[in-house]
N, C-alpha and C positions, 0 to 999 in steps of 0.2 A: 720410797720415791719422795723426792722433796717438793713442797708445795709451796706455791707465791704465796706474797700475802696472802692473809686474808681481811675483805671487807670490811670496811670501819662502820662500828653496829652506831645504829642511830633511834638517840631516846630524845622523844622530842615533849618539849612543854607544852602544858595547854596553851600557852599564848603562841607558841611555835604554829601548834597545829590550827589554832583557830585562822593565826594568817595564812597558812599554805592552802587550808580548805578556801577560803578567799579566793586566794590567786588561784585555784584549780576551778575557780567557779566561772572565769573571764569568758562573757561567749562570743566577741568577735576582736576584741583589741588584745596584746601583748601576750600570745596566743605560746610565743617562747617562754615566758615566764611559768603560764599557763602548766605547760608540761613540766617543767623541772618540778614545782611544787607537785603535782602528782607523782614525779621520780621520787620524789622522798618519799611523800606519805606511804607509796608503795614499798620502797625500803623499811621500814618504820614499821608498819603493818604485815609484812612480812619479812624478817628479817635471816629467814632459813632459803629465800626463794632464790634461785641465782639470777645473775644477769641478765641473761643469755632467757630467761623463762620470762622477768620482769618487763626486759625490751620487745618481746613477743606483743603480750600482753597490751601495753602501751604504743605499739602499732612505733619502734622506735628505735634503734640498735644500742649493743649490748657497750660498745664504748662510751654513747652519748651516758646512759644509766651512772655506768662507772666514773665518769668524768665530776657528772652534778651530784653524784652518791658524795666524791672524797671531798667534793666544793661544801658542800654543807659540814660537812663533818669538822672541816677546818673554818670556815667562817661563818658557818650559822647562817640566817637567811641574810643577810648583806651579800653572801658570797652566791645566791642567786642572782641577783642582779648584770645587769651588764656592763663590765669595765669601759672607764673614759676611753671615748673612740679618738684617734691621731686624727688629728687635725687642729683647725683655729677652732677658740671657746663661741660658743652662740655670743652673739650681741644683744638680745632680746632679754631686757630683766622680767623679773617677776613681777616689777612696777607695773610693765608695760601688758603685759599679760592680765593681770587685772584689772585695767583701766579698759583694756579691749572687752572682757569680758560682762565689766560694769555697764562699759556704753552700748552693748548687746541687749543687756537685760533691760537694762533701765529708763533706756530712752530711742527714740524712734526718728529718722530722718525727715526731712521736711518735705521732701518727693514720695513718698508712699507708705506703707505700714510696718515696713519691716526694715532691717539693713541686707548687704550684699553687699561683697567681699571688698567691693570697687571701693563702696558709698566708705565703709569704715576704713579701710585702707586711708584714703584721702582725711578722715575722721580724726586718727588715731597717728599719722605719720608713721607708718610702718607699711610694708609692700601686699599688694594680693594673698601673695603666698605665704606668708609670715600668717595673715589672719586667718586664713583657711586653715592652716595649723594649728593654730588654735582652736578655732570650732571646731574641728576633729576630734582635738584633744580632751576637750569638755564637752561633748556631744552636743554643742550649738547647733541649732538649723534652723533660722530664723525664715527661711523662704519655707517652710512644710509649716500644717497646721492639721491637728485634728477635733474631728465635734462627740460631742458627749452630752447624753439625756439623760438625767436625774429624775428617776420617779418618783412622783408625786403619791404613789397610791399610800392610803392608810393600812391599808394590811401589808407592807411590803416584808418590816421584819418576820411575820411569821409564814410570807408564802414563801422567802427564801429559804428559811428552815426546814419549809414541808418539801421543796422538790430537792433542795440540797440531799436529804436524806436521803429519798428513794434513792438519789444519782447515786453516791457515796453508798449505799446499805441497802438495795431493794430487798423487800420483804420475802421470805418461802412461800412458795407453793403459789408465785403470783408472777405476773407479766407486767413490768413499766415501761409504757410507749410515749413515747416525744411525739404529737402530732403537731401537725403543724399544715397550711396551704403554699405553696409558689406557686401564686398566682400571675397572668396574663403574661406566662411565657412566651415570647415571640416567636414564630417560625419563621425565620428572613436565611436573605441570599443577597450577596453582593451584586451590585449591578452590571458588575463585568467575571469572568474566570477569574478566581484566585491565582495570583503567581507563585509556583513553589517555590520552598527556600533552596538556595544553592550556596555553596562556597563562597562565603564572604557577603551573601546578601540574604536580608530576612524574608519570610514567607511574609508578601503581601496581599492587600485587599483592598479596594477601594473603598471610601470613605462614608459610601452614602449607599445604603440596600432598599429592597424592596421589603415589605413585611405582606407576609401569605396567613395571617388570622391569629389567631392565640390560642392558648390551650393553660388549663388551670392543674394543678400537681396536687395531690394530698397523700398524703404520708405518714406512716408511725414507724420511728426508730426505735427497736428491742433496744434496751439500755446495755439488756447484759450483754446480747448474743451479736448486736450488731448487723443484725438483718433488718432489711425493709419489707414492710406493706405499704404498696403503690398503688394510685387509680388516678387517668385523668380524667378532666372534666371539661369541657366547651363553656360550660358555666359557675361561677360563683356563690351558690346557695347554701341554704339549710337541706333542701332537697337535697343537693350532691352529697353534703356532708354526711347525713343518714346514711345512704349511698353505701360511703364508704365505710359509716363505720359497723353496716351491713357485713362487708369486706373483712376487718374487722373481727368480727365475731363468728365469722366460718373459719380466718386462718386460725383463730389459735384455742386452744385446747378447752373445755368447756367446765372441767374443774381447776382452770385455774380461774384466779382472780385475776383482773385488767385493772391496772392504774393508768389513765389517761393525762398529761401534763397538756394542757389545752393555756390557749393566750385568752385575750378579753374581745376575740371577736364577734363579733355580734350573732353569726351564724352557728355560734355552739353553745346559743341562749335561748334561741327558739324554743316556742312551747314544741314543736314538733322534736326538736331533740331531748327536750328534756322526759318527755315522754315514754323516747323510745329507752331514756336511760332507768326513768321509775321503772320500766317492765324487766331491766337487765339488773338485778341487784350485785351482779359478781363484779360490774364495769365503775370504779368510784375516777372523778373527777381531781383534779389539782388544779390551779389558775396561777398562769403565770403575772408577776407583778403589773402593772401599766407600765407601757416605756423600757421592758426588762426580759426585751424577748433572746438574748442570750442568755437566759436561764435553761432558754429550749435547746435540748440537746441537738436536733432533727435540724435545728438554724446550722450546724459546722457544717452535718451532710451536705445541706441544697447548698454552701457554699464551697463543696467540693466539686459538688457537680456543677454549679456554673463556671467553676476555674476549667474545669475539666472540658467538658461537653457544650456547652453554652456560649460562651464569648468569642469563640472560632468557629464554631458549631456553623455550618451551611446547611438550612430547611427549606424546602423549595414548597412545602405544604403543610397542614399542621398534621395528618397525618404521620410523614415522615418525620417530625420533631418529637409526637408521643411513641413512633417504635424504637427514638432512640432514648428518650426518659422508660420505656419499659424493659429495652435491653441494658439499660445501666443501672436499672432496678437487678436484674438479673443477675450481671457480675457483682455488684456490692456485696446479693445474699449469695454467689457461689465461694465469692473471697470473704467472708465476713470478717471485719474487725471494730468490735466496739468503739464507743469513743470517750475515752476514759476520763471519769470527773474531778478532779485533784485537789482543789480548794475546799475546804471546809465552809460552811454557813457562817461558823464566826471570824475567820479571813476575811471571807465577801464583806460580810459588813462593817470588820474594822476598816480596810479598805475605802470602803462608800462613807467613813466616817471621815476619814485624813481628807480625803478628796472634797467632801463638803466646808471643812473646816477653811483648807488653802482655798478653793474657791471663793468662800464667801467672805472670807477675812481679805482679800485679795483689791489691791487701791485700785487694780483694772477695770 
């Protein structure tokens, strides 16, 4: 029986492949681009697999494959790209484009701190729309801002080392817990019924609630296992803290060893805790930096749980606010899933080095 072609085999250079790995890296812009360089690499990497298996795989059908398979094989990666679209040529040079972007960075209008689309628009002789295109283009967004705290502590390079490792490498025959408090969780209720959401309109709330008391959280995230130990508390002490890590020391197994990743508050300095920890030799301590409390694992959870449970959350008492932090205790450790640490110590701190350097070298 006679057979179609077959498939144009595809041997790509490192320089090929380092750009296509690039463009397969794009996580929200030019997302077509995006896949064709995966269509290759996947060609390229498998070059026995068929179409029809590849378009699977890639969530993509088996002519799209074949189309950007023969496109590369005939023009190398130019022939990813997307041909001149019919129409009129842009008006907008590359002058103009970096004069917009100049005047973005570099200088500020005389009504407030930032620009806006209008303010440069009028700026720059070019339309709304035109500049928006632009700051799309170059990920402008002069109307967002966000804040960032530089720790000051002197041991920071080697406490990032010491919790980096557990995260990345926890020891045998030992337990590492992220502890941490969310404290003076509110129990509130809106001052009128919630409106559910319907078709075309959002669940709303009024603006302004009542608060029914507080209630304090403490917690150790299993690094490996992704389970919690929970306890609330009505108060904020050294006392509760014992407490818990009372808690603590009945859940988990008595030959193992406990690593605790603990911050610098003052309630787990106590001569009463430290006490209770001289009498536990299995239980050793870690401190997180000053100002560097996403070191702590147990910070992603509480801010799952407040996305989750918290922010829409209706508590008519604190009561009913701790059975639902002990029922979302419950489903975490029935669903457990870690939360996995991926940077390395020396990342982190090359990172925290570029970041001080552009800041402080910075005419701002």
């Amino acid at each position: 029986m006679a057979q179609g072609p077959q498939p144009a085999e595809i041997a790509l250079t490192s320089a090929e492949r380092t750009a296509l790995e690039r463009y397969a890296r794009r996580p929200k812009t030019a997302q077509a681009l995006a896949l064709r360089a995966r269509i290759v690499l996947a060609c390229a990497d498998r070059p026995t697999a068929s179409h029809g298996a590849l378009a699977a795989e890639l969530h993509t059908t088996r002519q799209t494959v074949g189309k950007w398979r023969a496109r590369f094989a005939t023009q190398r990666l130019e022939g990813l790209l997307d041909e001149p679209r019919v129409g009129a040529p842009g008006t907008i040079t590359d002058a103009q484009i970096d004069e917009v972007v100049r005047q973005t960075l570099e200088t500020t209008p005389p009504d407030g701190p930032h620009w806006s689309t209008r303010g440069m628009a009028a700026r720059v002789g070019l339309s709304q729309t035109a500049v928006s295109r632009i700051w799309r283009a170059v990920a402008l967004q002069p109307h967002r801002a966000e804040t960032f705290t530089l720790s000051t502590d002197p041991q920071f390079v080697e406490q990032v080392r010491d919790i980096v490792g557990l995260d990345l490498d926890p020891p045998d025959r030992a337990l590492v817990l992220a502890v941490d408090e969310k404290t003076q969780i509110p129990a509130r209720a809106p001052t009128a019924p919630v409106v559910p959401m319907h078709p075309g309109q959002l669940e709303r709330h009024t603006h302004d609630y009542v608060r029914h008391g507080t209630t304090d959280l403490f917690a150790a995230l299993d690094v490996r296992a992704g389970t919690v130990i929970g306890e609330t508390h009505r108060r904020h002490r050294s006392t509760e803290f014992r407490h818990f890590l009372d808690a603590i020391d009945q859940h988990t197994p008595a030959a193992l060893d406990v690593h605790l990743i603990l911050d610098n508050s003052s309630i787990h300095k106590t001569p009463l805790i430290q006490r209770w920890l001289a009498k536990r030799p299995r239980f050793h301590v870690h401190v997180t930096p000053t100002s560097a409390s996403w070191l702590n694992l147990v910070e992603g959870w509480f801010s799952v749980l407040q996305r989750r449970e918290l922010t829409r959350g209706v508590h008519r008492s604190t009561s009913a606010l701790e059975q639902t932090l002990r029922r979302y205790i419950a489903e975490t450790n029935a669903h457990a899933k870690p939360f996995v640490w991926t940077k390395t110590a020396d990342q982190i701190l090359d990172t925290v080095r570029r970041y001080c350097q552009r800041t402080f070298h910075s005419d701002h």
